[in-house]
C-alpha positions as CSV (number, residue, x, y, z in Angstrom):
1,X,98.8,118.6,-5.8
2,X,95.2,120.2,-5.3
3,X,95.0,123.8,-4.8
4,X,91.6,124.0,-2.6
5,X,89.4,127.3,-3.6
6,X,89.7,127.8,-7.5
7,X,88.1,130.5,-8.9
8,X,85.1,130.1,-7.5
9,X,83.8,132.9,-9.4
10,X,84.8,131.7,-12.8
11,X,83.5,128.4,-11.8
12,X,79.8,129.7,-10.7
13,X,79.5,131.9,-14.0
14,X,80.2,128.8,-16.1
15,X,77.4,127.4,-13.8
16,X,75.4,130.2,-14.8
17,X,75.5,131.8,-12.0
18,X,76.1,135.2,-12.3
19,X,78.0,137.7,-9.6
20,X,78.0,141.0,-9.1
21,X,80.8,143.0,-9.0
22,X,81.3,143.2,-5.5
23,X,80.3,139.8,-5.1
24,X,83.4,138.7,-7.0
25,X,85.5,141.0,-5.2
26,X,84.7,139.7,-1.5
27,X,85.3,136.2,-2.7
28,X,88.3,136.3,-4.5
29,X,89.5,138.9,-1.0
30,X,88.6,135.8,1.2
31,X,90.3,133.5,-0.8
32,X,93.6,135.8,-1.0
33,X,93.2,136.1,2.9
34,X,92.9,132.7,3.8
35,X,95.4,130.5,1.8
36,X,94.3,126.8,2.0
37,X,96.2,124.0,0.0
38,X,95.4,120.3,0.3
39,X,96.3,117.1,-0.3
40,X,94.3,113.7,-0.8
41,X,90.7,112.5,0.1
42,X,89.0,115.7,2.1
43,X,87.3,114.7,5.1
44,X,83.6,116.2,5.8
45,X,83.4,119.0,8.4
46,X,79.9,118.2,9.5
47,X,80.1,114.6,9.8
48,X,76.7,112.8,11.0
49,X,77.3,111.6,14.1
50,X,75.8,108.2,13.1
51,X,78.7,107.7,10.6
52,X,81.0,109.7,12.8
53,X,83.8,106.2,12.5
54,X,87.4,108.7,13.2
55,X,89.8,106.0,14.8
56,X,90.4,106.4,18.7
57,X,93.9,108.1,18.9
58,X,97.1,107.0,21.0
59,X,98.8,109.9,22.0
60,X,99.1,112.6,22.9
61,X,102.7,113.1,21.3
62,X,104.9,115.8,21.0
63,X,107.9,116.2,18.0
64,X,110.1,119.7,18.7
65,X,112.8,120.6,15.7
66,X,115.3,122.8,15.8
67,X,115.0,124.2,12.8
68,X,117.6,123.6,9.5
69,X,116.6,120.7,7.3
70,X,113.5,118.9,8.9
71,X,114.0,115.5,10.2
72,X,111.1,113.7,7.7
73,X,111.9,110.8,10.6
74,X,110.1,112.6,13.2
75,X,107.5,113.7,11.2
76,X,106.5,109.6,10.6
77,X,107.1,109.2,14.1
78,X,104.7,111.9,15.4
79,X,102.4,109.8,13.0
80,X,103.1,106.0,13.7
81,X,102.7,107.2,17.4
82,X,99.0,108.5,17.0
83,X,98.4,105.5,14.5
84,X,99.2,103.0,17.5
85,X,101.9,102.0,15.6
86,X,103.9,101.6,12.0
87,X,102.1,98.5,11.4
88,X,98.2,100.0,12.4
89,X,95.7,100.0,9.7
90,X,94.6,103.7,10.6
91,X,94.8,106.5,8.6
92,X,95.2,110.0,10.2
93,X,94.8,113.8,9.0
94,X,97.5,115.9,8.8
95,X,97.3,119.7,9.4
96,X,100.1,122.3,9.0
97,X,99.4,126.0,10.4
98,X,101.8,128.6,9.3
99,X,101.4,132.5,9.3
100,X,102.9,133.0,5.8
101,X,104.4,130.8,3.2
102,X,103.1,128.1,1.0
103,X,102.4,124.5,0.9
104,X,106.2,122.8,0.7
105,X,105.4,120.2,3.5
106,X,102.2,118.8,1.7
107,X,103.7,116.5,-0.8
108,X,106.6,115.5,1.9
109,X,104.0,114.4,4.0
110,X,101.3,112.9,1.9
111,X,103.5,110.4,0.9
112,X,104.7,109.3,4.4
113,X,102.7,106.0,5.7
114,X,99.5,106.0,7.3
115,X,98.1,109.6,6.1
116,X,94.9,109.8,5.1
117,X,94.9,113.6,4.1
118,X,97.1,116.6,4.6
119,X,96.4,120.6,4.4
120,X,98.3,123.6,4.9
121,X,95.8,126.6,6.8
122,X,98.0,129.9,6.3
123,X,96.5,132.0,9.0
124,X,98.1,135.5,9.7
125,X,95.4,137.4,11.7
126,X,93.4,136.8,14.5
127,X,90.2,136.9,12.2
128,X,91.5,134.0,10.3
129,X,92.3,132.4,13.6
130,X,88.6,132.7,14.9
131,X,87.0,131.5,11.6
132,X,84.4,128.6,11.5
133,X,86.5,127.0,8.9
134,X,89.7,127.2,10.2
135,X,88.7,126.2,13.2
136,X,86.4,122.7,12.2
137,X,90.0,122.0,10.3
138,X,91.8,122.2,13.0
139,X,89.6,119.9,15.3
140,X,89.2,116.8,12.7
141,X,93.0,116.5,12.3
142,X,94.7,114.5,14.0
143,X,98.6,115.6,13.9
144,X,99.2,119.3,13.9
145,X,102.7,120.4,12.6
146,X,103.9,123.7,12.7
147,X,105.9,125.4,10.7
148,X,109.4,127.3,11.4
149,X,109.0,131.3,11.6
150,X,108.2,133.8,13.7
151,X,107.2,132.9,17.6
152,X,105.7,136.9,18.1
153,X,103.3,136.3,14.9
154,X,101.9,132.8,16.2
155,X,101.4,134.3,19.2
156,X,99.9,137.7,18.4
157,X,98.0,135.9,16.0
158,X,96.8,132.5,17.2
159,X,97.0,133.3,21.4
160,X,93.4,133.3,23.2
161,X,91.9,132.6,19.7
162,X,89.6,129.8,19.0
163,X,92.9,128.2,16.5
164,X,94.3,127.5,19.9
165,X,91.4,126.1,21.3
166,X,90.9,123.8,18.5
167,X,94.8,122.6,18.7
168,X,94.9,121.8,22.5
169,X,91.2,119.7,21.7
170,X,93.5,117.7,19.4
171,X,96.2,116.7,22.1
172,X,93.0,116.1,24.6
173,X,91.9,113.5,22.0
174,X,95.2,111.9,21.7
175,X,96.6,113.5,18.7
176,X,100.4,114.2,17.8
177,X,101.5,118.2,17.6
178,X,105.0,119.0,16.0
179,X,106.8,121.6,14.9
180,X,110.3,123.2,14.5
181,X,111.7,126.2,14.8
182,X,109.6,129.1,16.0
183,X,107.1,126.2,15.6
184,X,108.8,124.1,18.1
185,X,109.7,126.9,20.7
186,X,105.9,128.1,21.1
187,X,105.4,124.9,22.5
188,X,107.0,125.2,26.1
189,X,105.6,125.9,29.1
190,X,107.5,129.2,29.2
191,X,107.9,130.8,25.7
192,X,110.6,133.7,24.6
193,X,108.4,135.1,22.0
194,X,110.9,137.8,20.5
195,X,108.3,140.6,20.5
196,X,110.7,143.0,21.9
197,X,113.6,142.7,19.5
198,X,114.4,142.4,16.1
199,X,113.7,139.4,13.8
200,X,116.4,137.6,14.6
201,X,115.9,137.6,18.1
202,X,118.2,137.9,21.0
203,X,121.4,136.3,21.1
204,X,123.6,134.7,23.6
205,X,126.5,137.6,23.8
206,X,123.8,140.1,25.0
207,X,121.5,138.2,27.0
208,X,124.1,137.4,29.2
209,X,125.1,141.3,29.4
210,X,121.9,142.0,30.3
211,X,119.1,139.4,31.1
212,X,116.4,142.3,30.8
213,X,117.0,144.1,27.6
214,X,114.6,143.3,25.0
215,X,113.6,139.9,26.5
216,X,110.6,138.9,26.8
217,X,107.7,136.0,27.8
218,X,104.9,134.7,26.4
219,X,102.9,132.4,29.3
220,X,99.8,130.4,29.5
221,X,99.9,129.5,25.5
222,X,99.9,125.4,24.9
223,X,100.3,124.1,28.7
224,X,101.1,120.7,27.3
225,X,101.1,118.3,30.3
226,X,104.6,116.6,29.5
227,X,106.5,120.3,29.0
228,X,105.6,121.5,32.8
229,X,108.2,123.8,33.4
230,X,110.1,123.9,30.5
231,X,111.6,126.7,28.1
232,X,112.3,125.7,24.8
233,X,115.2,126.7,22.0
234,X,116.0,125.8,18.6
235,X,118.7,126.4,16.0
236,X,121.3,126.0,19.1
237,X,124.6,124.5,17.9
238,X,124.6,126.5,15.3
239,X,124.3,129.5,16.8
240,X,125.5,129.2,19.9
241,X,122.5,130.0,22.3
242,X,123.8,128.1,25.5
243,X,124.4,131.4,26.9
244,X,121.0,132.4,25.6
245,X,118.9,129.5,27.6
246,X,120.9,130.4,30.4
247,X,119.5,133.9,30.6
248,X,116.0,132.3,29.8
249,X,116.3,130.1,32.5
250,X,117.6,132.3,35.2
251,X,114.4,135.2,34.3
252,X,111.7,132.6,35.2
253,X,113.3,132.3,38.4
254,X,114.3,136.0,39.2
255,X,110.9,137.2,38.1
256,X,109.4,134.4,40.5
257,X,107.5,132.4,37.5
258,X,108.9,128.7,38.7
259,X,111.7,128.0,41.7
260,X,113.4,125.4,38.7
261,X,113.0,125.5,34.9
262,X,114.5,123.0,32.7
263,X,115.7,124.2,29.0
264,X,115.0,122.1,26.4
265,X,117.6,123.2,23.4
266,X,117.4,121.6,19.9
267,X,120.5,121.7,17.5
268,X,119.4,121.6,14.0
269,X,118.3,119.0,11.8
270,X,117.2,117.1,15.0
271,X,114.1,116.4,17.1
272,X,112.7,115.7,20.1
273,X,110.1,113.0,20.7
274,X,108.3,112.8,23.9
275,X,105.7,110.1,23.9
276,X,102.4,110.4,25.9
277,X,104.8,109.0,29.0
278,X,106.9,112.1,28.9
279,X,109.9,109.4,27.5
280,X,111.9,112.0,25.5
281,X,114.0,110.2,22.3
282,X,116.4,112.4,20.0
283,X,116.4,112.1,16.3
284,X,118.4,113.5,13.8
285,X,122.2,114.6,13.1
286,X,122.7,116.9,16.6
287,X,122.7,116.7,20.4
288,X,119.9,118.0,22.2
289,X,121.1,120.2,26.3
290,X,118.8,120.1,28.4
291,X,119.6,122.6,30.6
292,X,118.6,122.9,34.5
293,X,117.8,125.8,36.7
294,X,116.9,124.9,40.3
295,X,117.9,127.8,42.4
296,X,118.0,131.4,42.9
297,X,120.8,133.6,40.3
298,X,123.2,135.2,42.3
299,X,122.8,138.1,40.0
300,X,120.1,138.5,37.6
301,X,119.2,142.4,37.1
302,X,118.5,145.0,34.2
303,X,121.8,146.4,33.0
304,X,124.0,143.7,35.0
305,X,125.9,141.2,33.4
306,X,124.2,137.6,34.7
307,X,126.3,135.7,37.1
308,X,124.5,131.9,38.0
309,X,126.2,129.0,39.1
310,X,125.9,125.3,38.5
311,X,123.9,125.3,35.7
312,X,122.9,121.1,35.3
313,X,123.2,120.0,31.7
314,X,122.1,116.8,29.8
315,X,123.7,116.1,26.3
316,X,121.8,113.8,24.6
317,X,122.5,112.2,21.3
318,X,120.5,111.0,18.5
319,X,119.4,107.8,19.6
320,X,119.4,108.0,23.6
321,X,116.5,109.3,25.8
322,X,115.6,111.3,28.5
323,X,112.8,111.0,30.8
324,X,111.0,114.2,31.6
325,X,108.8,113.1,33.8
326,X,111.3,111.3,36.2
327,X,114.0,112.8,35.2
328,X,117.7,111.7,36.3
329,X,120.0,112.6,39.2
330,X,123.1,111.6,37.2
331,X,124.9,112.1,33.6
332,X,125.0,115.7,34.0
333,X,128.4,118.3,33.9
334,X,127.9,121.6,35.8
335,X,128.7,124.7,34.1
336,X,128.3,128.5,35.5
337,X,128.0,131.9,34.3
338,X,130.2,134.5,36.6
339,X,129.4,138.1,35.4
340,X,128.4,137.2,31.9
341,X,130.9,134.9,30.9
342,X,130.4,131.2,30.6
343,X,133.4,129.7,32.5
344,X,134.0,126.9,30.2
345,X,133.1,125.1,27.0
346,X,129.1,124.2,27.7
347,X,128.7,122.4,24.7
């Protein structure tokens, strides 16, 4: 593995090239503030337009994870899709965006079929997320993956930054974004961002006891075409969050944001796929709910416990589909919430 930006200022005095001081200092402090880490044959950021010869792309596609151990399946999907296919000659550039961390997804993917190149960006300001650099990155890969953390730092970071210009350019081209986690969730039409609460984030005992406390929306990030009207959660099995997407649900249509939301809820160690058709398939070791709104909550107010019935829910296992853009009228079971109580096993 290639660590991109050695000393550069070791490497221009052996050139003879001599710094001052302060010269060193502000590049060795942009190096330290933009983390970069790459793998195989670097692709030119000013490409002459003459020799310009990046493949046509056949997605867009979408891969969400729910968090846990990554499904390394999905990962090659996302890819084989924007290839055209496991047997395509084409090569594609991988990009991972994270706001901290290192460079553990690099090797994992380099060595997956039909990558050309993959990079880690590390970008945890919204300077870093308006930089030239980051930026022509960004818009010559063709898969974007993000990583699992924290959904309030991508979006006080990366919202109405050029970074997010330069991702939705690479779904407009046909690309592949993925991610899981916090990665995953910041993807939906209608995100909870957990700016208003701790780390952790809300959790299903107290969203239900009060829809309002602490909750909050992020709106307007992605807008991917195939995830109109969707809220998305991760980690779910695990712990628990049916009662969580619930609450989710039943804000967007209290506060009047949509008249019928659909939750999309990931169990660990699995994935969703939706291919540029909006066909949904699961991968992985857990179920995926997805979870329909489509009417007004009988109660949904600050300091109230939530009371919403009939609730439609989807399990889907690894290995079936769903179809989100016609999406059935059958192969659901009905569950309610009656003053902050689910009224039987969801799950």
């Amino acid at each position: 593995m290639t660590k991109a930006f050695p000393n550069i200022a070791e490497r221009l005095k052996s050139a003879g090239i001599k710094l001052s001081n302060m010269g060193t200092f502000l590049i060795n402090g942009f190096i330290a503030n933009w983390k970069r880490y790459f793998l195989g044959a670097p692709v030119d950021v000013h490409p002459s337009p003459s020799f310009d010869v990046r493949p046509s792309l056949a997605g867009p596609v979408l891969s969400l994870g729910g968090g846990g151990p990554d499904v390394d399946d999905a990962i090659q999907w996302l890819i084989n899709q924007v290839r055209g296919g496991t047997n395509s000659a084409i090569k594609v550039n991988v990009v991972v965006i994270r706001t901290y961390g290192n460079h553990d997804y690099n090797r994992l993917i380099y060595a997956m079929k039909g990558v050309n190149f993959v990079e880690t960006l590390v970008v945890s300001n919204r300077q870093d997320a308006n930089k030239a650099e980051i930026v022509e990155k960004v818009q010559n890969a063709d898969v974007i993956f993000f990583a699992g953390g924290d959904q309030c730092q991508y979006i006080r970071n990366w919202k109405n930054t050029k970074l997010e210009t330069a991702v939705k350019s690479v779904y407009a081209k046909g690309g592949g974004i993925g991610g899981t986690s916090a990665g995953a969730m910041i993807q939906s039409d209608y995100v909870y961002d957990a700016c208003a609460s701790s780390e952790k984030g809300i959790e299903t005992r107290d969203a239900l006891e009060d829809p309002y406390r602490d909750i909050t929306f992020t709106y307007n990030f992605f807008n991917w075409s195939n995830l109109k009207g969707t809220i998305v959660d991760t980690h779910f099995d695990r712990r628990e969050r049916m009662g969580r997407i619930m609450t989710f649900i039943a804000r967007q249509i209290k506060d009047g944001v949509s008249s019928s939301v659909l939750g999309i809820a990931v169990s660990e160690s699995t994935s969703v796929l939706i291919d540029k058709n909006g066909l949904v398939k699961v991968l992985g070791r857990g179920a995926v709910y997805f979870v329909l709104g489509n009417h007004l909550p009988e109660v949904c107010e600050p300091r109230s416990p939530l009371t919403f019935s009939n609730y439609k829910i989807w399990k889907v296992r690894s290995g079936d589909t769903f179809n989100l853009k016609n999406r059935p009228t059958s192969g659901y079971y009905l569950r309610s919430v009656k003053r902050g109580r689910i009224d039987s096993n969801p799950y």
